[in-house]
C-alpha positions as CSV (number, residue, x, y, z in Angstrom):
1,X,0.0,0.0,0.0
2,X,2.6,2.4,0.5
3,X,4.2,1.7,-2.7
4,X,0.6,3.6,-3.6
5,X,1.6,7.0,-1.9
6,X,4.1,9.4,-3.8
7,X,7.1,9.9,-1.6
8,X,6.5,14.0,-1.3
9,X,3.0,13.2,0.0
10,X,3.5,14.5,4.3
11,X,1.6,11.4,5.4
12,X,0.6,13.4,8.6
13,X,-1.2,16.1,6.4
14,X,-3.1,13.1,5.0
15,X,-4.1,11.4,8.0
16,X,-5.1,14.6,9.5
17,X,-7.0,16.1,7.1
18,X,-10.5,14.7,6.0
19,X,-10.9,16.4,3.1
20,X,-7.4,15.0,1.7
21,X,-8.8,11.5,2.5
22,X,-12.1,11.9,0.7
23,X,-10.2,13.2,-2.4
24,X,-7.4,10.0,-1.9
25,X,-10.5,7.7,-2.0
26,X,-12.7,9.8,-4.5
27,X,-9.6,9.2,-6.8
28,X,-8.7,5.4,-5.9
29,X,-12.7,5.1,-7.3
30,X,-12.3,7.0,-10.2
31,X,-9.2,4.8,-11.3
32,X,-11.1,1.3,-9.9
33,X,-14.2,2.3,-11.8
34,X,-12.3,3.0,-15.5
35,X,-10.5,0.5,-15.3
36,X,-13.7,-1.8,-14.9
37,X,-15.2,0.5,-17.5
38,X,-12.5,-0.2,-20.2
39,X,-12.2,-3.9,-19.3
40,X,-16.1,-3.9,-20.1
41,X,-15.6,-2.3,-23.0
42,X,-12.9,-4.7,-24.4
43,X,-14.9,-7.2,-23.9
44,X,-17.6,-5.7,-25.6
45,X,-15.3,-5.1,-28.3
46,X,-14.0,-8.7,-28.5
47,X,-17.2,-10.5,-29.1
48,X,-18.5,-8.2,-31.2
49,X,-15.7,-8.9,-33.5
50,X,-16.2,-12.3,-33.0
51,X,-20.1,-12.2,-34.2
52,X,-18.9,-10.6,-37.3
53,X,-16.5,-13.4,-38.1
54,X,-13.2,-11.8,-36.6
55,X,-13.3,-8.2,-38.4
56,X,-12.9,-5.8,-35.7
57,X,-9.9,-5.7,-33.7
58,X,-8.8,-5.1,-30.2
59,X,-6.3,-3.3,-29.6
């Protein structure tokens, strides 16, 4: 997990502020939801292409 946290990030400014942790978790959401979103959408992608006999392409 800390691997996660930038090095320049004052850990104690995090932890003490609330609003800093509702934007840290806002963001880890964002980035959890598009990845979800554009691993849908490969899918999507991928069996469309194979209905149609293989003529789109993922890239």
């Amino acid at each position: 997990m800390s691997d996660l946290i930038p090095k320049n990030v004052d850990l104690a400014k995090v932890k003490l502020s609330p609003k800093g942790f509702i934007q840290l978790v806002l963001a880890l959401v964002v980035v959890f939801a598009a990845v979800e979103i554009a691993r849908w959408l490969i899918g999507k992608i991928r069996n469309v292409g194979r209905k149609t006999g293989g003529q789109l392409v993922a890239v």
